[in-house]
N, C-alpha and C positions, 0 to 999 in steps of 0.2 A: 889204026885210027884211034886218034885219043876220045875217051869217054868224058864228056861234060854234063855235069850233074848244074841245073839250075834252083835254086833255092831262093826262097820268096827273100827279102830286104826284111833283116831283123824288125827295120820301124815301122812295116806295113801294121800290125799289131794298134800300135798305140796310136797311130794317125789315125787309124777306124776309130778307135774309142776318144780321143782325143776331139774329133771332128764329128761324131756323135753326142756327145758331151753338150758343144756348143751348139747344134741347130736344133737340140731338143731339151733345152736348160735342164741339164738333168744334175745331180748332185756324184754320182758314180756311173762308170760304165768301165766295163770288164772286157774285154775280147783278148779272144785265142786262135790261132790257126785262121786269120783269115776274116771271123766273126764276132758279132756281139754275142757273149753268152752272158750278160746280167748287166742291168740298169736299174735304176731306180730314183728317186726324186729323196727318199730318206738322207736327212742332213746329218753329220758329226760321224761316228764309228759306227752309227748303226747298220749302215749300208752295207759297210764291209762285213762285217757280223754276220748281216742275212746272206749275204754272198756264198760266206764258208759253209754257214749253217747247210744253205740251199745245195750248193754245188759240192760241196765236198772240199777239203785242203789238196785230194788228190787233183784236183780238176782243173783249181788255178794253178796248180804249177806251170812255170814257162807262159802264163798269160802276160797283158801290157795291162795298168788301169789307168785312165784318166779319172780325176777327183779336182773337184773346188778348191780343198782345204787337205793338204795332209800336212801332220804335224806329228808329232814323234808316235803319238797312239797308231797313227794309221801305219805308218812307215813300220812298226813295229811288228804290225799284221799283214802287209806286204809280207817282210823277211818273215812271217811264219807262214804262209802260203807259198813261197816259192817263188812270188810273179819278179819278171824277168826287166820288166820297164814299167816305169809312170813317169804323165802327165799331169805334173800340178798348178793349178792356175795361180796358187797359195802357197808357200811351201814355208814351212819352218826351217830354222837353224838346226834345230835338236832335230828333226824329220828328215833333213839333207843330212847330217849326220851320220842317221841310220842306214838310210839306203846305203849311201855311198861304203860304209863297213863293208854292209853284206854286197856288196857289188851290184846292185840294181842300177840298170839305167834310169837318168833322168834328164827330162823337159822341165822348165819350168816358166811361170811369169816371174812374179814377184816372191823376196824370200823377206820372213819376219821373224825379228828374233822370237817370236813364240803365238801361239793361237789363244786368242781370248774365248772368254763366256760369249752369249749371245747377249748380255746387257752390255760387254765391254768393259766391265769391272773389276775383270781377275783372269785368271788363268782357266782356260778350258777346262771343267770336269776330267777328262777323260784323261787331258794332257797330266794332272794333277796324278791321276791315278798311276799313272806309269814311270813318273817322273823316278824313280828309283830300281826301276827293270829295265833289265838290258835284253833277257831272251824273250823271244816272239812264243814262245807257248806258254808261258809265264804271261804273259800280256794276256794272249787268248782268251786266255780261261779267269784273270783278274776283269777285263774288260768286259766279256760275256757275262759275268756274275753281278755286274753293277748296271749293266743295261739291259736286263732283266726285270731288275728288281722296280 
């Protein structure tokens, strides 16, 4: 008799987070296996920051995250976490860029050529920060040092 192994649907992951996301206006939500392992209301790259910081880069690997806004900074720290899928409500050019390199899945709403400041005057901080790095620990550790400060 043949052996059938049943294995959850890859986008169970990001439909939790994704559908977390929306009934609890949150700015991040992380899930793995099944669960939410990290939310937060923290807007821009700081969310994802505290994620690492908090969980470990071991711990997102193979997770899904839904986010508001990711834009090449976050996507950046996706591909150095390892996560496997996101949902962006926002998504950049340069940020669909990245994922799609590194092979992440993605959801999205809407895609803009680039993420603004919070005045709408210029270019993201963070976006500005990375605009010249292509690798995700190189991002990590520029982007941890300036949200920081």
């Amino acid at each position: 008799m043949p052996l059938f192994i049943f294995q959850r649907k890859p986008t169970l992951d990001i439909e939790i987070a994704r559908h977390q996301l929306q009934e609890k206006s949150l700015s991040l939500v992380i899930a793995k296996d099944g669960r939410i392992i990290f939310e937060t209301t923290k807007s821009g790259v700081n969310g994802f920051l505290s994620a690492i910081d908090e969980l470990g880069r071991e711990n997102l690997k193979g997770a899904s995250i839904a986010d508001k806004i990711v834009g090449r900074a976050a996507a950046l720290l996706c591909a150095y976490a390892g996560v496997k899928a996101v949902y962006a409500v926002v998504l950049s050019e340069g940020g669909k860029r990245v994922l799609e390199k590194n092979s992440v899945s993605l959801k999205f709403g809407d895609v803009v050529p680039g993420i603004l400041n919070r005045q709408k005057t210029g270019a993201c901080p963070f976006e500005k920060i990375v605009s010249d790095i292509s690798d995700g620990a190189e991002a990590y550790e520029k982007l941890k040092s300036c949200a920081t400060k």
